[in-house]
N, C-alpha and C positions, 0 to 999 in steps of 0.2 A: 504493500500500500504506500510506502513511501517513493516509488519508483512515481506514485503518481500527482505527489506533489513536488516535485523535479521539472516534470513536462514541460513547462511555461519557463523554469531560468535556464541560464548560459553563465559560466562564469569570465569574467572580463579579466583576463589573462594579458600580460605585457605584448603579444601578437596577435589577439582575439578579445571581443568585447562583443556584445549585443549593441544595437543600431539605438539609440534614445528618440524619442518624443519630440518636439518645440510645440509650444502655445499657439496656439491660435488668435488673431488679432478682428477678425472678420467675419461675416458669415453667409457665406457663398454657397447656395445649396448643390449639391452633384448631381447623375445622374442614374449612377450605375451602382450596385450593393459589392461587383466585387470587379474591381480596377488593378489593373496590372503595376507593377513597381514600378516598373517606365514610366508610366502616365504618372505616378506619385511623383515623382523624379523631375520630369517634364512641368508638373504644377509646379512646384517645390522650387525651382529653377526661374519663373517667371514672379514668384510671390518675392524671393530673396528671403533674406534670413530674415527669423521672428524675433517680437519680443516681446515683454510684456505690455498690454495696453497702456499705452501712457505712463511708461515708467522709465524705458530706456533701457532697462538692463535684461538680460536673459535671464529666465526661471531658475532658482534651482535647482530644479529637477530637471532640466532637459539642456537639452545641445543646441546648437543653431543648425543641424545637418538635416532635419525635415518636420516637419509642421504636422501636428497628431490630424489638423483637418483631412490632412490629403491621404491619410491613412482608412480615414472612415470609410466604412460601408456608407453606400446610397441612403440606405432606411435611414441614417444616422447624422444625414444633413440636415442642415440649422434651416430647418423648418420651423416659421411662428405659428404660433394657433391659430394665429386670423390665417393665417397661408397652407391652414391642412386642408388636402384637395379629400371633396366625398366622395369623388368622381368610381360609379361603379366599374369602370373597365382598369384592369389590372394596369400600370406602368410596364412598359416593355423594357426587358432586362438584356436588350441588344447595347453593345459596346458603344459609349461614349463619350469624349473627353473630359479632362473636368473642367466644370464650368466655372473659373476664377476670374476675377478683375486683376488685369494686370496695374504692377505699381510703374512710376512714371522712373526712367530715371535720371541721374544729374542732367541729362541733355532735356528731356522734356518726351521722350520717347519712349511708348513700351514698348516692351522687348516684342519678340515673333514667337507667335502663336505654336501651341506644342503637337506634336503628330496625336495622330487619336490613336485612345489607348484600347486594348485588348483585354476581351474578360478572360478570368483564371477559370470561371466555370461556365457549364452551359448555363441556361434556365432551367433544363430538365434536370439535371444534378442539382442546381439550386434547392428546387422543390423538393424531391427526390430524397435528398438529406432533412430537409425539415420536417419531413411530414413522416421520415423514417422514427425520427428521434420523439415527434411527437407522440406517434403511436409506440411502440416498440419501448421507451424506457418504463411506460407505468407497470406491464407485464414482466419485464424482465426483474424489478424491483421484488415483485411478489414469488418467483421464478426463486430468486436468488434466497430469497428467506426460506424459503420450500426446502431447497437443495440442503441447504446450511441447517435446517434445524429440524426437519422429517424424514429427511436422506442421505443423513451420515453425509451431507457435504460431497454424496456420488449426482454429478452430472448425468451418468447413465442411469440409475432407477430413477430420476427424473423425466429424462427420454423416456424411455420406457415405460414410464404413466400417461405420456402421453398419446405414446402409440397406441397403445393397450385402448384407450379413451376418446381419442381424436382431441386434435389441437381445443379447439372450442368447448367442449365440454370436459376435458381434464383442466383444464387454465379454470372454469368454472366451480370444478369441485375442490381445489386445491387455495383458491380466491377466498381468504376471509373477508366475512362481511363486517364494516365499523359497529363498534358497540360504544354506547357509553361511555365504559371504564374507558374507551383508550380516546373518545371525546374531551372525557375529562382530564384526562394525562396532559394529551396537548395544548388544550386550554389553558389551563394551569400552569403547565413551561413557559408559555407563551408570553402569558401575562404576567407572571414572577418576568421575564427576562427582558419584557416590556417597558414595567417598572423600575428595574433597572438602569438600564438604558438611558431614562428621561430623569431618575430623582439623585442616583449615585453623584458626587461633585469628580469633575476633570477637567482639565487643560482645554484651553480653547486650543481648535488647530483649522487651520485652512488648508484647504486641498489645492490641489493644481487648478488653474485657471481653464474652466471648458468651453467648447466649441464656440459658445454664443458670450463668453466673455464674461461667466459667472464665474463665482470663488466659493466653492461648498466649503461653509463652516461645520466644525465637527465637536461633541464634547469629549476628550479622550479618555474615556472611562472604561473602558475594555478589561484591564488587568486586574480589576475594583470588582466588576461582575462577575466574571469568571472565579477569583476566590471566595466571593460571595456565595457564588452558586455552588463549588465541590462543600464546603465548609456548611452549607446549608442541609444540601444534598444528605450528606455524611451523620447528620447531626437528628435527622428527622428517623433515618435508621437504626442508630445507634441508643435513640430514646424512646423506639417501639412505636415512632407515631405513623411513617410510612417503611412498607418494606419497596428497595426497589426492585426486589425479584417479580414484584406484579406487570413491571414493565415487561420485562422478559417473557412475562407469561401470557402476554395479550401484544409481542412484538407485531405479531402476523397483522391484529386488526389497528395498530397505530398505524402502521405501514399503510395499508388499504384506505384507514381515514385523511395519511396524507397525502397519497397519492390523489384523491379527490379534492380532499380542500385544499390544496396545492391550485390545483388546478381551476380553480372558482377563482382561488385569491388571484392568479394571474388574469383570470376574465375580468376583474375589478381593476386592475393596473390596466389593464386594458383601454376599459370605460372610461378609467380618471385621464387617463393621456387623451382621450379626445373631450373630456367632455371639462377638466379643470387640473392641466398639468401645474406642477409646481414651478417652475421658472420656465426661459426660452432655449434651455435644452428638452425639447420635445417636438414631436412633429410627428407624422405619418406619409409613408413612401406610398400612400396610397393602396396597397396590398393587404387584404387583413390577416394573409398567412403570415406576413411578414412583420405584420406589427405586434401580431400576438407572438410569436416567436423571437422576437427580436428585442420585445419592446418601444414603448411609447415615448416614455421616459427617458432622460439619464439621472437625477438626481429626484426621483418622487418624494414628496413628506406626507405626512399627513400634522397639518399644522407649521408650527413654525421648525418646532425643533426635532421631530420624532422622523427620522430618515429611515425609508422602508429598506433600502439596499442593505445599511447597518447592521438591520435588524434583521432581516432574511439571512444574511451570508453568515455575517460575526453572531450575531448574538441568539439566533437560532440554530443555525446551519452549523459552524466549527462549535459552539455551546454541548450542542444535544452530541457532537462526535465524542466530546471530555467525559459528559456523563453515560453514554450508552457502557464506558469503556468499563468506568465504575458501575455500573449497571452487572455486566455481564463476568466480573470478577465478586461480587456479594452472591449474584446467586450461584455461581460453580461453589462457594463457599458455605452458603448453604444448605445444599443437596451434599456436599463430599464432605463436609469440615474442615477441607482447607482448598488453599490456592495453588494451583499447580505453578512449577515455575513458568511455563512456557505461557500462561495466561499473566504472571506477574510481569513477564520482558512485555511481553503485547499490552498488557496496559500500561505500565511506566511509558515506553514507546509515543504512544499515542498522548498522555500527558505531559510530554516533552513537546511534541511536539507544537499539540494546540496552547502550550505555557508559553513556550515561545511566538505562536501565533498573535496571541493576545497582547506579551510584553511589546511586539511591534507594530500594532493594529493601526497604528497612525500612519506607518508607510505602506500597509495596505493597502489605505486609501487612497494612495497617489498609483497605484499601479490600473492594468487593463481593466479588471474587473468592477471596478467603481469607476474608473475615468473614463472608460469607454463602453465596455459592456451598460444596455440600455436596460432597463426591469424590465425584464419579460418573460414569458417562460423558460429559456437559455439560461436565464444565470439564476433566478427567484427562484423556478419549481426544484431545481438542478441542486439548490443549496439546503431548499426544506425539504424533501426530497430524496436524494443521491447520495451527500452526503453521510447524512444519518445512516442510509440503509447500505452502500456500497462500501462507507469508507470503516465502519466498523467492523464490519462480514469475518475478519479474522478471530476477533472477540467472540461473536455470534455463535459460531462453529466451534468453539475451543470450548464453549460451557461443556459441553455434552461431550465433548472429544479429547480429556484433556492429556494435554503430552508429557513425561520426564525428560525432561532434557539433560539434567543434568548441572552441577557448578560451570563447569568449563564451556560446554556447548550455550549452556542459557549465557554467561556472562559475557561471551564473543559474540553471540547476535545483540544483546543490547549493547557490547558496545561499536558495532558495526552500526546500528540504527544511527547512535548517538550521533556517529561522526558522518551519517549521511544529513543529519536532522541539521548536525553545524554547516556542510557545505552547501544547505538549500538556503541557509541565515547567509551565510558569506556572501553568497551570490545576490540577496535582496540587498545587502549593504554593499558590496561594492558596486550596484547597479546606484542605488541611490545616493554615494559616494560621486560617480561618475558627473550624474547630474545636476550634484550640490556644484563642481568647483568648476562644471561645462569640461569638465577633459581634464583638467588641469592640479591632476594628483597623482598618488604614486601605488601602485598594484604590484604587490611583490616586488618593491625593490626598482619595479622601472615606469615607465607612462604607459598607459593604457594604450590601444589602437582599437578602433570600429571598425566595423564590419562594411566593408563598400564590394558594390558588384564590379 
């Protein structure tokens, strides 16, 4: 599982760096969702370097070497609300330049116009992917719990139910239905972490400057809630008021309940983006596959201060990963009388790593997932959702499965985690290292270099 919090960095090696960001100063809608690097390049080229609105100086978090607008997706152009088209005919996802205002320069001259750019996919793959991901993760969520906690974690006696069955009605008999108790579970998470959220005292923090020239304010309370919530968690157990093996014991129908209301909550982000977005990063490409998949949104609230992203990703999403982990370490404890080690390394593991999540939640919020990624079912369902059910699955399987590893074999995978859990941190610092000083620091000893084609 940690191979899959890797995916997204690169480490910025004295000959190798990942490519950073610039601000954006304007807001030029595109017209295409998925524009070739040339064409970025080509924009990029005629805009000149950015910087901050009216400030003069470059971000600290980005480079002068490309502008985060010419990176967007289509759907993700700085669309105003008075300018969302209703219009029922889908926009045509055929290749075309971007549409920027060139700057003048010392002569009085803009530059020449850039060749038109090329898509990376069809529209048929476009779709194809969306609608794959649409359909296919709510089952595969439920699939995975099945496998993990009725099938000894065998893939084949799974197959095998369903052949036995047929797809549709084995997916049916194996499909819990939500009940209550696990109503009440999420509820209750929800609103403890809600609470949180909005009353815990933190640090102001402002995020990077987006598309349309906002500055999301942030309260940095992440590390406050998170010890709040294991030390709560822990507390409620250990005084007989709740057991968390009941989580455990109605996984299948939390799952099912948030696979659905998952799915309502993004047709609500939906609604709000067309119908009372929070600022003028929002807009609609016109598509509603694509709005709902993609998002309406980039920074939704509800109110002034309570930021849904926040709250979806951090304070639901990586929250319920810390507690599932302790979930599923009390109840192998309470069925065996003790904890095997191999579920001891997998949850220390997992609480390294979302401790560390939390201690750096503020540069989270300068990365893709909040600065670009829009609330939509992509990133919101994906985080109430996926992670919960996908990123604990090792826990999940171990209650009922548990392993001796041993001193030596347990102590060399935790500390092999350890030092993968340090190089995912190295890499978000020296990403945001790069960007603090624009280039102009030292990585191992020597200068950095990015990444150019």
């Amino acid at each position: 599982m940690l191979a899959l919090s890797l995916y997204r960095t690169t480490i910025i090696t004295p000959h190798l760096s990942q490519r950073f960001l610039a601000p954006v100063d304007a807001a030029e809608p595109v017209s295409h969702p998925l524009l070739s690097l040339s064409a970025v390049r080509s924009a990029a080229a005629r805009r000149g370097p950015a910087s901050h609105r009216g400030s003069g100086t470059v971000s600290p978090y980005v480079s002068r070497s490309l502008p985060l607008r010419d990176l967007l997706f289509a759907w993700t152009s700085r669309v105003k609300p008075s300018r969302i088209s209703h219009s029922t005919t889908p926009p045509s996802l055929r290749s075309k330049p971007v549409m920027a205002k060139p700057r003048a320069t010392s002569g009085g001259a803009a530059p020449a116009a850039a060749a038109p750019a090329k898509t990376v996919h069809s529209a048929l793959v476009t779709y194809a992917s969306m609608l794959s991901l649409l359909s296919l993760c709510p089952p595969f969520v439920i699939l995975l719990w099945y496998t993990m906690v009725h099938a000894d974690g065998s893939v084949m006696r799974t197959y095998e139910h369903l052949r036995d069955h047929g797809l549709v009605e084995g997916l049916k008999a194996i499909w819990p239905m939500p009940t209550m108790v696990a109503w009440k579970i999420i509820f209750g998470f929800g609103v403890f972490e809600a609470a949180l959220q909005l009353l815990l005292p933190g640090k102001r923090f402002e995020g990077p400057v987006s598309p349309a020239g906002n500055v999301p304010v942030y309260k940095a309370n992440g590390l406050q809630a998170y010890a709040v919530t294991l030390i709560t968690y822990l507390s409620l157990w250990w005084f007989g008021i709740f057991n968390p093996a009941i989580v455990y014991d109605h996984l299948g129908e939390i799952y099912s309940a948030l696979v659905f209301g998952s799915f309502v909550f993004c047709i609500f982000l939906y609604l709000k983006g067309h119908v009372a977005p929070s600022s003028s990063d929002s807009g609609s490409s016109g598509n509603a596959i694509i709005d709902f998949y993609w998002g309406m949104e980039l920074y939704p609230r509800i109110g002034k201060h309570f930021d849904i992203k926040v709250f979806t990703n951090c304070r639901f999403g990586m929250m319920s990963w810390a507690v599932l982990a302790v979930t599923y370490s009390i109840k192998q404890y309470e069925m065996n009388g003790q904890i095997a080690d191999s579920m001891l390394v997998n949850t220390a593991l997992m609480l390294i790593y979302v401790t560390k999540f939390f201690w750096w939640e503020s540069g989270y919020w300068c990365t893709m997932d909040i600065a670009h990624d829009r609330a939509g079912f992509y990133i919101c369902w994906g985080c109430l959702v996926w992670v919960p059910s996908i990123y604990t699955s090792p826990g999940m399987y171990l209650v009922n499965h548990p392993v001796n590893l041993g001193p030596q074999l347990a102590l060399s995978i935790l500390l092999s985690g350890m030092l993968c859990i340090y190089i995912n941190y190295d890499c978000d610092r020296q990403r945001q290292e790069f960007r603090r000083t624009n280039g102009k620091c030292s990585i191992w000893g020597k200068a950095p270099s990015k990444v150019e084609d």
